[in-house]
N, CA, C and O atoms as CSV, one atom per row, in Angstrom:
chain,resi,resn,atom,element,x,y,z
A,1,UNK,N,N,78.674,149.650,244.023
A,1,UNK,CA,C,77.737,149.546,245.129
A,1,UNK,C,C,77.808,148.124,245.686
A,1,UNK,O,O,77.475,147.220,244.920
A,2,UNK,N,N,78.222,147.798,246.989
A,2,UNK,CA,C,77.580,146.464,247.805
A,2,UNK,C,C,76.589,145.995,247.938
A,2,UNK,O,O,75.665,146.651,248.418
A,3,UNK,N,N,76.431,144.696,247.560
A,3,UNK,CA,C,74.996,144.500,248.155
A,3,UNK,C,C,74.593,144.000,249.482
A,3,UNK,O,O,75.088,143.337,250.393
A,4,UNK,N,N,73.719,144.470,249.263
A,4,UNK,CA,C,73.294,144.656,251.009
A,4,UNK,C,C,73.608,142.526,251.935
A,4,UNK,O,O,73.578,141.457,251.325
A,5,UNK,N,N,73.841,142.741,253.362
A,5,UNK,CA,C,74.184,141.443,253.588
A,5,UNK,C,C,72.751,140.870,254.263
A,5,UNK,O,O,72.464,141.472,255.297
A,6,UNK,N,N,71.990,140.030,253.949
A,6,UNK,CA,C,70.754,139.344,254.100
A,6,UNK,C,C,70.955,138.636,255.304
A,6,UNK,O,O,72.048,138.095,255.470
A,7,UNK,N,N,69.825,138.525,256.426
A,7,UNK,CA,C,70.089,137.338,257.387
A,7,UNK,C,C,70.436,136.166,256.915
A,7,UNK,O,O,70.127,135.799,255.781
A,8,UNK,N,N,71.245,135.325,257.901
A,8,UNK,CA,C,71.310,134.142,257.339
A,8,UNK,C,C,70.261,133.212,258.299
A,8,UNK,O,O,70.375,131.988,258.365
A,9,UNK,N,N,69.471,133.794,258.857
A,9,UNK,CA,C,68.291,132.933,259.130
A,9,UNK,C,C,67.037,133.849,259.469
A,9,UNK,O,O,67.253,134.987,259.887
A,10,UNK,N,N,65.926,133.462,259.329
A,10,UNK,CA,C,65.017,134.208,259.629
A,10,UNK,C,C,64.056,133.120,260.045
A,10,UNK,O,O,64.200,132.006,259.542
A,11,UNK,N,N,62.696,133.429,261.270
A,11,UNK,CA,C,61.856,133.030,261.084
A,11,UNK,C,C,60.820,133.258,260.901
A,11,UNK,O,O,60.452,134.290,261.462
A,12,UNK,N,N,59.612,132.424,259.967
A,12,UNK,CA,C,58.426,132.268,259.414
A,12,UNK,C,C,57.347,131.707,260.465
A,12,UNK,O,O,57.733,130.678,261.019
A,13,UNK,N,N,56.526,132.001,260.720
A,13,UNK,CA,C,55.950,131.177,261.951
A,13,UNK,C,C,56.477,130.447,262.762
A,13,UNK,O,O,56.211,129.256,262.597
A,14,UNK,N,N,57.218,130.719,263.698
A,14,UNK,CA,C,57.558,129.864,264.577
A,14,UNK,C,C,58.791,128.732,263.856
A,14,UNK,O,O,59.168,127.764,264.517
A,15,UNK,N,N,59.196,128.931,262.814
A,15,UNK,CA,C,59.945,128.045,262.254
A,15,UNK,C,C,61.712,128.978,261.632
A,15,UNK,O,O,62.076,130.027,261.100
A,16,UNK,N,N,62.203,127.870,262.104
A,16,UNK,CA,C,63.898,128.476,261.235
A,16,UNK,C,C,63.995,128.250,260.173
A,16,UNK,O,O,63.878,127.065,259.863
A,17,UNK,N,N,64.256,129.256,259.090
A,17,UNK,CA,C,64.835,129.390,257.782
A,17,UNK,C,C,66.107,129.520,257.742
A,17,UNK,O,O,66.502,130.652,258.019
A,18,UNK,N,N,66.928,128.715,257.481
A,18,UNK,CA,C,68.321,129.111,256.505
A,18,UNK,C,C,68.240,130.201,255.663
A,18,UNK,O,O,67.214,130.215,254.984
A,19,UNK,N,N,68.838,130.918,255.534
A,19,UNK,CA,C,69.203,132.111,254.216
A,19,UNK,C,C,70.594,131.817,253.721
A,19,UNK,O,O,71.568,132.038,254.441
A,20,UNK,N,N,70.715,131.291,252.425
A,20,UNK,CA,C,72.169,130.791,252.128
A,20,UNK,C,C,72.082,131.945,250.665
A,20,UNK,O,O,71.026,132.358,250.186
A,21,UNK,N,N,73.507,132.298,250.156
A,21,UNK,CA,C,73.148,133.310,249.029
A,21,UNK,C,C,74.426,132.340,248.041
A,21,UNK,O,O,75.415,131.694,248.389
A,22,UNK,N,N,73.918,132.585,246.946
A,22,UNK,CA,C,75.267,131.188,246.040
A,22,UNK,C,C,75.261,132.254,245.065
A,22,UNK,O,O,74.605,133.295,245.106
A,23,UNK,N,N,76.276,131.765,243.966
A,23,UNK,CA,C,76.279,132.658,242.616
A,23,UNK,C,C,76.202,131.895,242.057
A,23,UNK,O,O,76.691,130.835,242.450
A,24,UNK,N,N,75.408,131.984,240.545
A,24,UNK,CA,C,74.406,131.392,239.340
A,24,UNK,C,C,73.874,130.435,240.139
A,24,UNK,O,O,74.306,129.283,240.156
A,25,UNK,N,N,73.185,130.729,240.644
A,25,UNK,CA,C,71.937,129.821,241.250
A,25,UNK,C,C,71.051,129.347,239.719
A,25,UNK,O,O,70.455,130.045,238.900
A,26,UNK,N,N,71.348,127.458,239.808
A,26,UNK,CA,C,70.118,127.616,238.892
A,26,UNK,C,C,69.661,125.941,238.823
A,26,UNK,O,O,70.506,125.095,239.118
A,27,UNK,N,N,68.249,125.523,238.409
A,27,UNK,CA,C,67.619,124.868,239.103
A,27,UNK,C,C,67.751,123.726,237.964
A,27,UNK,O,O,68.723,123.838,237.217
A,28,UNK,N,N,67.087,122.907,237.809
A,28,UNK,CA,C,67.069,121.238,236.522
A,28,UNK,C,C,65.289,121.626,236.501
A,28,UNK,O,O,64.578,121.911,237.465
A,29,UNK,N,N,65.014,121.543,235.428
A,29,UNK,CA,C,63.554,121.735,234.211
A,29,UNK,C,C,63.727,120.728,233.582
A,29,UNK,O,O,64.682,120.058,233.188
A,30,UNK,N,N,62.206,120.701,233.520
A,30,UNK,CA,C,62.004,119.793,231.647
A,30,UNK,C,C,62.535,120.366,230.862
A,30,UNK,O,O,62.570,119.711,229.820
A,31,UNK,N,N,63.311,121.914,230.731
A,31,UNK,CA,C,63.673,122.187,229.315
A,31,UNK,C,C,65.202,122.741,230.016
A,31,UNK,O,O,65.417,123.940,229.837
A,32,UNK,N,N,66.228,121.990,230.765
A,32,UNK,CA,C,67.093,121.978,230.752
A,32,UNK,C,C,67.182,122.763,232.185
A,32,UNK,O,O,66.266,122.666,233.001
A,33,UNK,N,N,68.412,123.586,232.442
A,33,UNK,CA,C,68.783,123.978,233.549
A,33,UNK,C,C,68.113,125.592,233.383
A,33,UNK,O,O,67.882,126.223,232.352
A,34,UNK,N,N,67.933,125.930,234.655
A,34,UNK,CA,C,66.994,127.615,234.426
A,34,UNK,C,C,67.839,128.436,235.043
A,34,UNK,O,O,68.349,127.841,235.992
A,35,UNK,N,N,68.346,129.887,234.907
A,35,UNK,CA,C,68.786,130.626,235.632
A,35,UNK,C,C,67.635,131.330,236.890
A,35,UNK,O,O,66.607,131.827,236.432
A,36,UNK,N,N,67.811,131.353,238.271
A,36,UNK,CA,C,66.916,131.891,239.169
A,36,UNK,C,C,67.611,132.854,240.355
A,36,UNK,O,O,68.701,132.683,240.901
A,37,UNK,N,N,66.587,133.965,240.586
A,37,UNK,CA,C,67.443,134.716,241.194
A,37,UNK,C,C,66.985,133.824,242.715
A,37,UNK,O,O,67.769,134.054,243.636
A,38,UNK,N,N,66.076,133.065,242.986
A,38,UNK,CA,C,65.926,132.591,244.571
A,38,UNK,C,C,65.123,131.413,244.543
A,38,UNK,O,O,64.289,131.142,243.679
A,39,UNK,N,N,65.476,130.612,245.712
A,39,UNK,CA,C,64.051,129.278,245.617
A,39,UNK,C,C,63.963,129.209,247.178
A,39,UNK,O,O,64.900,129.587,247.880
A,40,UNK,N,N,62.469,128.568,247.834
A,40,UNK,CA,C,62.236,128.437,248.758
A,40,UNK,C,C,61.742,126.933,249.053
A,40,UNK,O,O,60.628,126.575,248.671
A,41,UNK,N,N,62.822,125.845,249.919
A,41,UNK,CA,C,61.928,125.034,250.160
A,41,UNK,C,C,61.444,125.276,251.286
A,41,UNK,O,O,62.223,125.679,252.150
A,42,UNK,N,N,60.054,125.110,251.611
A,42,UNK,CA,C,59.782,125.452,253.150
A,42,UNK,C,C,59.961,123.802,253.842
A,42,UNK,O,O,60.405,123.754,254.989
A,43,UNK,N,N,59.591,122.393,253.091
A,43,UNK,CA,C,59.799,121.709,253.806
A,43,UNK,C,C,61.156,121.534,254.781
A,43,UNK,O,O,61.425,120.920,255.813
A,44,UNK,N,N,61.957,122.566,253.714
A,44,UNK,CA,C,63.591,121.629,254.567
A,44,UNK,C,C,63.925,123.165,255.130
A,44,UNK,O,O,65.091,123.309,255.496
A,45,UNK,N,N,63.143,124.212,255.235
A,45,UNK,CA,C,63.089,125.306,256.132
A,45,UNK,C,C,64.456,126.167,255.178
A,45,UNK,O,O,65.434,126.717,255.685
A,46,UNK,N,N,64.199,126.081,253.999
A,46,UNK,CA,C,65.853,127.103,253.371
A,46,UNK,C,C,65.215,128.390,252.239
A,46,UNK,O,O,64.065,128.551,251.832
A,47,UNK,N,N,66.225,129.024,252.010
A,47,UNK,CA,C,66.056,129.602,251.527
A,47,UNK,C,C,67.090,130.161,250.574
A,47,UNK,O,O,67.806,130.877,251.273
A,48,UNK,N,N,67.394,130.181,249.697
A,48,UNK,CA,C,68.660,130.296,248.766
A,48,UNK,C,C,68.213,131.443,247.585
A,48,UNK,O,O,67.147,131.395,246.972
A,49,UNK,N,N,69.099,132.321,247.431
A,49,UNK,CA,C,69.144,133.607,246.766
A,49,UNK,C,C,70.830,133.840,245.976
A,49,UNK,O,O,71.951,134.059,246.437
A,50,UNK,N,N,70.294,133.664,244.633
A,50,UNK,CA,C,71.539,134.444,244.001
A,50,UNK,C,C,71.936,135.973,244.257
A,50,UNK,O,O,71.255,136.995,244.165
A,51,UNK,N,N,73.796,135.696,244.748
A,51,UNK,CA,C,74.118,136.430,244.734
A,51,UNK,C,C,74.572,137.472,243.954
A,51,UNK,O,O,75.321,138.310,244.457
A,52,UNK,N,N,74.152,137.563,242.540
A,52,UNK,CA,C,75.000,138.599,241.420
A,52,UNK,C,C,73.536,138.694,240.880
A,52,UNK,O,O,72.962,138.167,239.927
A,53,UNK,N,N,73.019,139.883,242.210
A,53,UNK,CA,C,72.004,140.705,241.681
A,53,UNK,C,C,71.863,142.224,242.545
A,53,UNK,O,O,72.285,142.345,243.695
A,54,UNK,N,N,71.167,143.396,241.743
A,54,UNK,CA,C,71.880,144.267,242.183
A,54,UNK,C,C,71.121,144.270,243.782
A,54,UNK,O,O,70.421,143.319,244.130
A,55,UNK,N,N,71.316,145.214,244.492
A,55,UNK,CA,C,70.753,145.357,245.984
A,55,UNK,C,C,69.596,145.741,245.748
A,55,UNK,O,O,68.923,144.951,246.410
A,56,UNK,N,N,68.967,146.364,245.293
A,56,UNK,CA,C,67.112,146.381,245.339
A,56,UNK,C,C,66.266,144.984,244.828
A,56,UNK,O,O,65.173,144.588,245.232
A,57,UNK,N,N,67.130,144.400,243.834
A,57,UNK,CA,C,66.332,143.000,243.397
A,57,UNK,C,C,66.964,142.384,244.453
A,57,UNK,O,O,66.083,142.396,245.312
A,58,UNK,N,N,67.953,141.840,244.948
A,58,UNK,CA,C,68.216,141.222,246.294
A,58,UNK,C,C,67.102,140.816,246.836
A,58,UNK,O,O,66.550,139.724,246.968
A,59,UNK,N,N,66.745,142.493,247.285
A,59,UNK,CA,C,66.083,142.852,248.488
A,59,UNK,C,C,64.168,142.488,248.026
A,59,UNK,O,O,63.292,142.401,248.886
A,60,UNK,N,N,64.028,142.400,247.168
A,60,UNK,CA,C,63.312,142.117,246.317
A,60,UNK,C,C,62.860,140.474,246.616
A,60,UNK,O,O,61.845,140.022,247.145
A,61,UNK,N,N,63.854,139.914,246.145
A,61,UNK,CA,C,63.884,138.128,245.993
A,61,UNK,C,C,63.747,137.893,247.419
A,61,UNK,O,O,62.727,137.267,247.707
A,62,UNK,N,N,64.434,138.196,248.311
A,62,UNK,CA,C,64.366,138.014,249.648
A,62,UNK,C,C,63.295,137.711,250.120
A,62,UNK,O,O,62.993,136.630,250.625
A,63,UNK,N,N,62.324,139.109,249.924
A,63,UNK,CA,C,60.996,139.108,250.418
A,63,UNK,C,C,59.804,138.317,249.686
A,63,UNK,O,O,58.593,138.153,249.837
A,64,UNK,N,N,60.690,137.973,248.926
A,64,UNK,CA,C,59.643,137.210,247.048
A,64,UNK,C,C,59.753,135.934,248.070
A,64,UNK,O,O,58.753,135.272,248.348
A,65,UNK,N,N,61.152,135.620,248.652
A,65,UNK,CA,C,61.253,133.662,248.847
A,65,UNK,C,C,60.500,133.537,250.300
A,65,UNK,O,O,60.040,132.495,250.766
A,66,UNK,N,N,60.482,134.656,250.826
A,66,UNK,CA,C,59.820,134.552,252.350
A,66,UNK,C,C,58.383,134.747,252.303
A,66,UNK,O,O,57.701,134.453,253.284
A,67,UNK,N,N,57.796,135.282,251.098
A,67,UNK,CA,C,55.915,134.760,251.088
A,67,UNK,C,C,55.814,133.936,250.433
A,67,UNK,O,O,54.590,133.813,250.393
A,68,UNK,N,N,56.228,133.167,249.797
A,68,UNK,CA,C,56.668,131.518,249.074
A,68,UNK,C,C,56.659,131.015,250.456
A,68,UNK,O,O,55.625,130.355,250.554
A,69,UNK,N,N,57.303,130.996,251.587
A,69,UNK,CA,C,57.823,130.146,252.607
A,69,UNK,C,C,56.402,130.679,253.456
A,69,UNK,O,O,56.082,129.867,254.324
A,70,UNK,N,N,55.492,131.888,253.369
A,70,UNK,CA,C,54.490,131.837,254.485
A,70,UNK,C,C,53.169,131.679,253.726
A,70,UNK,O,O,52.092,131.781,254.313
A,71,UNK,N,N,53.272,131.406,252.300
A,71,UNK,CA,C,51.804,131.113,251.551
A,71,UNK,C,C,51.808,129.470,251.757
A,71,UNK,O,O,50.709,128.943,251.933
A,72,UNK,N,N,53.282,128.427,251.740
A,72,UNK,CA,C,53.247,127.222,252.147
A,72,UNK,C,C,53.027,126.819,253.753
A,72,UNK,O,O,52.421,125.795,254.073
A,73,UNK,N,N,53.502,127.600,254.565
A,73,UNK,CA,C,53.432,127.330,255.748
A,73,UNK,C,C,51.954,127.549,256.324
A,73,UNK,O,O,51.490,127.055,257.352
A,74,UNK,N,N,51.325,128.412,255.414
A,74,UNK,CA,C,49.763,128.972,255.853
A,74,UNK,C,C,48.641,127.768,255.064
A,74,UNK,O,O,47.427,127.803,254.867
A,75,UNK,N,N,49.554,126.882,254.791
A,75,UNK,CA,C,48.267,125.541,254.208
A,75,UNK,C,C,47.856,126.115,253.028
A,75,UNK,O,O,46.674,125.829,252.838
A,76,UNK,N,N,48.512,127.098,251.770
A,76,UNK,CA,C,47.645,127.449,250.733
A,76,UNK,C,C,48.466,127.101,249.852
A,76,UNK,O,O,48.901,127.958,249.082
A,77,UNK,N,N,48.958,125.488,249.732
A,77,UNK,CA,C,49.243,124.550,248.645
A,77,UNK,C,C,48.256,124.036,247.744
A,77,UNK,O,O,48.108,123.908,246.528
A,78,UNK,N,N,47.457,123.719,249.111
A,78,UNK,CA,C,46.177,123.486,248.568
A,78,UNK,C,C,45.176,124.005,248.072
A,78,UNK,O,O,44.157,123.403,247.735
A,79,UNK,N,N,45.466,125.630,247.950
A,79,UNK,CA,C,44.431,126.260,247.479
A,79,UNK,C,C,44.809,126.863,245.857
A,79,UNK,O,O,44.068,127.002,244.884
A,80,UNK,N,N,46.262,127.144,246.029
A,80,UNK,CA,C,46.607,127.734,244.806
A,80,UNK,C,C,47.244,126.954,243.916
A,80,UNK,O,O,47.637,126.071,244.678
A,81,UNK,N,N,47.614,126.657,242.889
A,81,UNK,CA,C,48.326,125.910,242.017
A,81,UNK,C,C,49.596,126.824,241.872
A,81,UNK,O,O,49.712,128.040,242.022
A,82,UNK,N,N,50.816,125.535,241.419
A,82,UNK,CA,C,52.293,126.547,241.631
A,82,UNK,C,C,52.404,127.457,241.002
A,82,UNK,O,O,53.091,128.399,241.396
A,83,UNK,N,N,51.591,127.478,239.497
A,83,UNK,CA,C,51.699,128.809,238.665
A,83,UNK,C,C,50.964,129.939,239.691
A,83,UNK,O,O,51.563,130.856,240.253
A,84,UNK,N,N,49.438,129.631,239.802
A,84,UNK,CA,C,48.821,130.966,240.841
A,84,UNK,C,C,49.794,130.956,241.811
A,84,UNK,O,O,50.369,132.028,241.619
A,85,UNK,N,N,50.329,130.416,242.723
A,85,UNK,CA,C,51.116,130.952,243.790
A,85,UNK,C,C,52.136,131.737,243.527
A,85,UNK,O,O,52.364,132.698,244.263
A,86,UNK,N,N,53.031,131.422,242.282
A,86,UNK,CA,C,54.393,132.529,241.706
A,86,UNK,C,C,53.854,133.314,241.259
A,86,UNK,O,O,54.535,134.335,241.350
A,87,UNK,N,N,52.480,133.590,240.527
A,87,UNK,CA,C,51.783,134.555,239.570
A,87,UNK,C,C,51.102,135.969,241.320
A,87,UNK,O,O,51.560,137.078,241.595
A,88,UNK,N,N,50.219,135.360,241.868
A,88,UNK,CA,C,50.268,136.165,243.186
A,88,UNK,C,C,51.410,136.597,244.075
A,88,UNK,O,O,51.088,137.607,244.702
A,89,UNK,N,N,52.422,136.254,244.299
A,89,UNK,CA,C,54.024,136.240,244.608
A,89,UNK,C,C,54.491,137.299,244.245
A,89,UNK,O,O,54.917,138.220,244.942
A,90,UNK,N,N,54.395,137.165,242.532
A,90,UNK,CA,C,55.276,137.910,241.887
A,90,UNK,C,C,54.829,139.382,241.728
A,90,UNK,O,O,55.588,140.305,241.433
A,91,UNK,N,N,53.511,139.485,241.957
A,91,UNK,CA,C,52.669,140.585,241.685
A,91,UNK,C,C,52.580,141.431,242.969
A,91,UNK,O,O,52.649,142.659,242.925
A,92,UNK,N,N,52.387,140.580,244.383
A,92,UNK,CA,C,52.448,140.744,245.373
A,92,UNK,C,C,53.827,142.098,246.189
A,92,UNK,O,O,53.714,143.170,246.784
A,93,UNK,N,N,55.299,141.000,245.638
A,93,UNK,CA,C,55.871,141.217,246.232
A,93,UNK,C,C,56.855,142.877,246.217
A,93,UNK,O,O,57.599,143.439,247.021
A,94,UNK,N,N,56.452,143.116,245.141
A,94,UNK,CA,C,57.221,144.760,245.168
A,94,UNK,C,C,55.763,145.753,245.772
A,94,UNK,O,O,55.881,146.559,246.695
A,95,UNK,N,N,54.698,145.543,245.187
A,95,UNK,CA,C,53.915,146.903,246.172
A,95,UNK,C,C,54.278,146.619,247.773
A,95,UNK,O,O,54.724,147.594,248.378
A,96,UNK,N,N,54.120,145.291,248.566
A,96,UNK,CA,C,54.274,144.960,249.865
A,96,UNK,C,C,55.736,145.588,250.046
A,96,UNK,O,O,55.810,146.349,251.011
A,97,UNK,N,N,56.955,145.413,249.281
A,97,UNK,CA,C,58.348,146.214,249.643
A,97,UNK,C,C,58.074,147.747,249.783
A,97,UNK,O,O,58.380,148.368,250.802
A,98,UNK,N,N,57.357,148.432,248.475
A,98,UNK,CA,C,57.018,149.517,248.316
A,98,UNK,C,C,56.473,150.224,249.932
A,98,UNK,O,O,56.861,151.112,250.691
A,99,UNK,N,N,55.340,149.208,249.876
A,99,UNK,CA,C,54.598,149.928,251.107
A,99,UNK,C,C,55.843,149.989,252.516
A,99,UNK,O,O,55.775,150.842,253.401
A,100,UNK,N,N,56.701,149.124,252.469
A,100,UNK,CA,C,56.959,149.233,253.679
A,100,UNK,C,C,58.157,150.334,253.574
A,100,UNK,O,O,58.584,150.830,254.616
A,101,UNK,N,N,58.665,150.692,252.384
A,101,UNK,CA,C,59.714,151.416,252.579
A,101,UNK,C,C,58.976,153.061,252.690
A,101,UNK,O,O,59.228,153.961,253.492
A,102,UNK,N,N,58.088,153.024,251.666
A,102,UNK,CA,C,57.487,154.553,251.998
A,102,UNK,C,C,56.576,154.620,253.491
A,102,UNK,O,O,55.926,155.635,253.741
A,103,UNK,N,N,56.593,153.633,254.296
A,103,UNK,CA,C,56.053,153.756,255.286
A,103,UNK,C,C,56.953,153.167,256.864
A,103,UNK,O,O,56.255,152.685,257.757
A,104,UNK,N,N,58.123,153.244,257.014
A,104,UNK,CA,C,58.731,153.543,257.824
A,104,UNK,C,C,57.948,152.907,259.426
A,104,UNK,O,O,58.023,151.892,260.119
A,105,UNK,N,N,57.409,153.860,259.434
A,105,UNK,CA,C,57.030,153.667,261.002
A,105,UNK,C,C,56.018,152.580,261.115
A,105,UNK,O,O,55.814,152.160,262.254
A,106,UNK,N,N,55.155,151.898,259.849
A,106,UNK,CA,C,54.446,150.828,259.922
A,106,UNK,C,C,55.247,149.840,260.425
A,106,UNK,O,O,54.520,149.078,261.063
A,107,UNK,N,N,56.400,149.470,260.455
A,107,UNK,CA,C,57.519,147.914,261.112
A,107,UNK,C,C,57.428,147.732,262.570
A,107,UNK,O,O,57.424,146.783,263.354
A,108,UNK,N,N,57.341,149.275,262.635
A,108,UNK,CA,C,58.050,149.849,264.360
A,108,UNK,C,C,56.729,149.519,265.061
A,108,UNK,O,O,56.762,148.816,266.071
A,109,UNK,N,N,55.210,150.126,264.438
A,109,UNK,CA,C,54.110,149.685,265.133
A,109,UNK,C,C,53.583,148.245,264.959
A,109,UNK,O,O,52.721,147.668,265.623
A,110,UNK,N,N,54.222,147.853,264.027
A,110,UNK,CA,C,53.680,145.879,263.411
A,110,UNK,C,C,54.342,145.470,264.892
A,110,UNK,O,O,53.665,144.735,265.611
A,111,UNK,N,N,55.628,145.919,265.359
A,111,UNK,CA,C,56.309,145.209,266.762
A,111,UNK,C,C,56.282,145.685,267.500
A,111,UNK,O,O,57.230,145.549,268.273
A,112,UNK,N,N,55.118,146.678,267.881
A,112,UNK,CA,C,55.120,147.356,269.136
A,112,UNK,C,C,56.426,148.262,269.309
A,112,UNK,O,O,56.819,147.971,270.438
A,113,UNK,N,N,57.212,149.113,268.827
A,113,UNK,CA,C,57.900,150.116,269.362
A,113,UNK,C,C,57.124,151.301,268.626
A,113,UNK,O,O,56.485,151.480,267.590
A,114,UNK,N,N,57.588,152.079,269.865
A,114,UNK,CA,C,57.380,153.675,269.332
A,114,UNK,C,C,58.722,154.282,268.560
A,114,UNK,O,O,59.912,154.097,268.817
A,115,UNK,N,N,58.055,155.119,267.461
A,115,UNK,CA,C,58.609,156.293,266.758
A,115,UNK,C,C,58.515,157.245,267.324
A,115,UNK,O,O,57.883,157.378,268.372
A,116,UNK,N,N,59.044,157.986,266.820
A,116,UNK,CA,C,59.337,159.742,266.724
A,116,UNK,C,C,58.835,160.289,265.677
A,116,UNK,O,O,59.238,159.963,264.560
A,117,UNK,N,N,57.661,161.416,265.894
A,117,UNK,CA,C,57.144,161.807,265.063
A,117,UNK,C,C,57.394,162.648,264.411
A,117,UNK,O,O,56.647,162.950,263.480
């Protein structure tokens, strides 16, 4: 199976994201180097996603690094701490995929086009 090909830019409020996809993406810790399937900086507007994952987690991380990029852009640095923000994120981000795939025609009315009923 292919995995699916991701924009390579998207925007978040009014702002450009990079979408870059690397293989073994992985980050520097206090306890050495971490394997990660995605990271979002919103200051420098990017977005980076390992590529050697299957196409539903992809699709998954994608949408995981783009409410990372609109919970920072929405001023709620200040409200959540980085654990609550990945802990809401992480919990967040598959029912919000869920909903949108069993619901189809919700995208089409979020942007104003009509469906077919």
């Amino acid at each position: 199976m292919t995995a699916p090909i991701a924009p390579r830019s998207t925007k978040v409020m009014g702002q450009r994201f990079t979408v870059t996809m690397v293989e073994n993406l992985r980050v520097s810790s206090e306890c050495g180097h971490l394997d990660i399937l995605g990271l979002c900086d919103s200051d420098a507007q990017k977005i980076v996603l390992e590529s050697l994952q299957g196409p539903d987690k992809l699709r998954e991380t994608f949408l995981h690094e783009h409410l990372h990029a609109m919970v920072n852009l929405a001023g709620l640095r200040d409200v959540l701490t980085e654990d609550k923000d990945e802990d809401v994120i992480k919990r967040l981000t598959p029912i919000l995929l869920q909903f949108l795939r069993d619901n189809p025609a919700v995208y089409a009315f979020l942007i104003g086009k009509s469906v077919a009923r």
